[in-house]
C-alpha positions in Angstrom: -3.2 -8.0 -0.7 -0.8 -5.1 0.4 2.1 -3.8 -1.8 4.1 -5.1 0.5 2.7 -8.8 0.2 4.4 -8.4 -3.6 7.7 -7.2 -2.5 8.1 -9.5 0.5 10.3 -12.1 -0.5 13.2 -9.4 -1.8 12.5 -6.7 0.7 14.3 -7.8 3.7 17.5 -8.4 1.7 17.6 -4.5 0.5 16.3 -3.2 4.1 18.3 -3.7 6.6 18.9 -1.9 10.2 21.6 1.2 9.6 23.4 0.9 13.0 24.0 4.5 12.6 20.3 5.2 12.2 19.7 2.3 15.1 21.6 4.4 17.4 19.5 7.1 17.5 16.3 5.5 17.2 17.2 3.1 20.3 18.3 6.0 22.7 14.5 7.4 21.9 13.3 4.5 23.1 14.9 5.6 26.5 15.7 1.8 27.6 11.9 0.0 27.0 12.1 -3.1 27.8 8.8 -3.7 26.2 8.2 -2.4 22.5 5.7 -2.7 19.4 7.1 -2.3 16.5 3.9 -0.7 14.5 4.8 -1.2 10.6 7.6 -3.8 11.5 8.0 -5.6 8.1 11.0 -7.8 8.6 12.4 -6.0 11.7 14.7 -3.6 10.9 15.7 -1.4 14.3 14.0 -3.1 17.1 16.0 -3.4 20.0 17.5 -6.5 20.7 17.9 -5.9 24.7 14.0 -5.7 24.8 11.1 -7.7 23.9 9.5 -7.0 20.6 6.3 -7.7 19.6 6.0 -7.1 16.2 2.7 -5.8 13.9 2.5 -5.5 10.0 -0.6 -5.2 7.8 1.0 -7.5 5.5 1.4 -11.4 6.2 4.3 -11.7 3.7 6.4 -9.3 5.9 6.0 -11.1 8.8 6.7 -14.5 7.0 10.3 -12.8 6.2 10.6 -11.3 10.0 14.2 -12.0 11.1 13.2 -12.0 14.5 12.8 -16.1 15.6 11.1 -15.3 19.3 9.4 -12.4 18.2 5.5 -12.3 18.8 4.0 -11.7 15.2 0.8 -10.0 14.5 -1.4 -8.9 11.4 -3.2 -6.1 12.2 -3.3 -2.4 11.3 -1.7 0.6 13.3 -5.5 1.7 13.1 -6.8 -1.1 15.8 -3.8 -2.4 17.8 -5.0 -5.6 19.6 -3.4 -4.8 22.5 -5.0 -3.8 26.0 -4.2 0.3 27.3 -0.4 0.7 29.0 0.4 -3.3 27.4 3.8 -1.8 26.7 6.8 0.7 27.2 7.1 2.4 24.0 5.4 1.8 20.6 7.9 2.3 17.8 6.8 2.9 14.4 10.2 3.6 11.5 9.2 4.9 8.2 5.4 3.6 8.0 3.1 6.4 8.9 2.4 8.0 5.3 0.9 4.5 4.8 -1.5 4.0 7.0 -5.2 5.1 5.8 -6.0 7.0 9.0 -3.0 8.4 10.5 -4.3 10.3 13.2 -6.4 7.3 14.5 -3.0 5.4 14.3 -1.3 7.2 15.8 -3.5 7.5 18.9 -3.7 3.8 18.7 0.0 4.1 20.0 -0.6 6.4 22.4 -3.6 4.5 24.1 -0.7 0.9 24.5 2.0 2.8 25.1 2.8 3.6 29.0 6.0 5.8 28.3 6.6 7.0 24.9 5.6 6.6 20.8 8.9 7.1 18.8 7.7 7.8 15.2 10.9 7.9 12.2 9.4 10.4 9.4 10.1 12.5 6.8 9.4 16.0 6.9 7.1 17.2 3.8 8.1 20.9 4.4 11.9 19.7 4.0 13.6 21.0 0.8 13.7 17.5 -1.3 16.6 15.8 -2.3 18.0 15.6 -5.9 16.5 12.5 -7.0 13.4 13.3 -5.9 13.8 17.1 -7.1 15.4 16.4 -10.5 13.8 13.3 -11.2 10.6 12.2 -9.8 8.8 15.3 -9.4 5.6 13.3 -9.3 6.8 11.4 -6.5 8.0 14.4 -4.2 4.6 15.6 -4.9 2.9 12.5 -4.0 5.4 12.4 -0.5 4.4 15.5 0.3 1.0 14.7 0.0 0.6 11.6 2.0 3.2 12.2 4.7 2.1 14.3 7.5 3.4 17.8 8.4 5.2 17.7 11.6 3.3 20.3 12.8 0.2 17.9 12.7 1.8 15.3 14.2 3.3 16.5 17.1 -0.2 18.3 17.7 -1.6 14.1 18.0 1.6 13.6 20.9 1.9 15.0 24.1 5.4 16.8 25.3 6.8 16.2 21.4 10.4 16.3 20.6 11.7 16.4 17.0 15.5 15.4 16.4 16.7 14.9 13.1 18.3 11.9 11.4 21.2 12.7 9.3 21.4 9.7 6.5 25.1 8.3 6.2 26.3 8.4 2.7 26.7 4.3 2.9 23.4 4.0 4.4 23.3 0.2 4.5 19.1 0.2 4.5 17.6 0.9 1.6 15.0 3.0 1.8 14.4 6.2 -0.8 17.3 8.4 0.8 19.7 5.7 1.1 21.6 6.1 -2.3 21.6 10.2 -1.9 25.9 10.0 -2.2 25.2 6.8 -4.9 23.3 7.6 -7.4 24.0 4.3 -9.9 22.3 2.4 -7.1 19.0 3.8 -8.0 19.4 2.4 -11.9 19.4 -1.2 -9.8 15.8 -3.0 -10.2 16.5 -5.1 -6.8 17.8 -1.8 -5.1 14.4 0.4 -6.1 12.7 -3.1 -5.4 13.1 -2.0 -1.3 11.4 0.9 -1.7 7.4 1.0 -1.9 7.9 5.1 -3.1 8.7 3.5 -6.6 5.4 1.6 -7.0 3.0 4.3 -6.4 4.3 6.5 -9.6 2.5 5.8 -13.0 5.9 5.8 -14.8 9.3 5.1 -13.5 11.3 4.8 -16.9 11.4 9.2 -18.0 13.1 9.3 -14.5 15.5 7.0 -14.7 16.7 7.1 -18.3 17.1 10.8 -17.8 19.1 9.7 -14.6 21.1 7.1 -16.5 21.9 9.6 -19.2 23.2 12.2 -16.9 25.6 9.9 -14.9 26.9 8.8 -18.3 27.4 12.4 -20.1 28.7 13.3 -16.6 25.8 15.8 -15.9 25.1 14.5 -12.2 28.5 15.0 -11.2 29.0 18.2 -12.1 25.8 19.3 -10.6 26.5 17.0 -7.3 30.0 16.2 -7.0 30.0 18.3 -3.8 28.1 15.4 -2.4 31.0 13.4 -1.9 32.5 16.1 0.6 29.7 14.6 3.2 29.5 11.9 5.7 25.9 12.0 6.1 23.4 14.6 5.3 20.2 15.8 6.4 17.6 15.3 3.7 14.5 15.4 5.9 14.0 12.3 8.1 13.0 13.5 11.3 12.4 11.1 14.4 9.3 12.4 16.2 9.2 11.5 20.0 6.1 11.6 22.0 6.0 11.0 25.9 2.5 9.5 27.0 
């Protein structure tokens, strides 16, 4: 059983697809009418003008998949079951740091891909973002550990291109960055419940009460009330595009 197995039933409800975020993602995709989504969980960001087939490690996931007509499959970005060229562009959005061999994975995509792999990341080399900084300095440590350098990953993709992905500051998916301009949100059990980055640190609770005391005593906003000047900011995520 995956992490993601636990966490099925309430991660589709904090993870949903940023349009803002979807915007960019889709015009990488360069119009593929035929797409895996590599990591899909419940199917945030794939493209509704093109057919989806949709792969997760985790059965849970895919019971929660909010696509209807979408062809399911459990399997691993390791060994796609899919023949060479089977489709226009693989797509895989904030999964690589967990799959066990990423280089394998990733040349998984390349080998069903005929046109492109479009990869959403976050850079390790990025400076890290206060919660993560001030914190959870075990998890930026750990994120920097199992994520891979971009430099290594565009070396796996042929003719690379790296744009970056400015978060909004009402990100509407939930994922670690989301709450950057929100900081409360992260005291929220069913918000931190969307993202796996909170399971894989021993202890949770120094973080958090330290968090809690600082928005109370009025510490965080005196540190990062320049936050609120922003729109979006750029915290790292980087989509990597690959042409095959």
């Amino acid at each position: 059983m995956t992490h993601y197995d636990v966490i099925g039933d309430v991660y589709g409800s904090q993870r949903r697809t940023d349009p803002r975020i979807a915007a960019v993602l889709w015009d990488a995709l360069g119009g593929a009418k035929a797409v895996l989504n590599v990591g899909a969980g419940t199917g945030s960001y794939e493209p509704p003008d093109a057919q989806v087939i949709a792969l997760d490690r985790s059965h849970s996931m895919l019971q929660h998949h909010e696509g209807l007509t979408t062809p399911l499959i459990q399997g691993s970005a390791e060994a796609l079951p899919l023949n060479n060229g089977s489709v226009d562009a693989v797509m895989a959005v904030l999964t690589i740091h967990h799959w066990v061999d990423q280089k394998r994975g990733v040349d998984e995509c390349v080998r069903v891909a005929r046109e492109r792999v479009v990869i959403l990341t976050w850079d390790p080399d990025s400076d890290a973002f206060w919660l993560a900084r001030d914190y959870f300095p075990e998890l930026l440590a750990l994120d920097r550990r199992i994520f891979p350098p971009l430099n290594v990953l565009t070396s796996w993709l042929n003719k690379t291109d790296v744009r970056s992905v400015p978060i909004p500051a009402d990100c509407v998916d939930g994922f670690l960055g989301a709450y950057w301009q929100r900081p409360a949100s992260y005291l929220d059990p069913g918000a931190r419940a969307g993202m796996s980055s909170f399971s894989r640190i021993s202890d949770a609770s120094v973080g958090l009460t330290r968090l809690a005391n600082d928005l109370e005593s009025g510490a965080w906003q005196r540190r990062y009330d320049h936050l609120s000047n922003y729109a979006a900011l750029d915290i790292g995520y980087r989509l990597v595009v690959g042409l095959v």
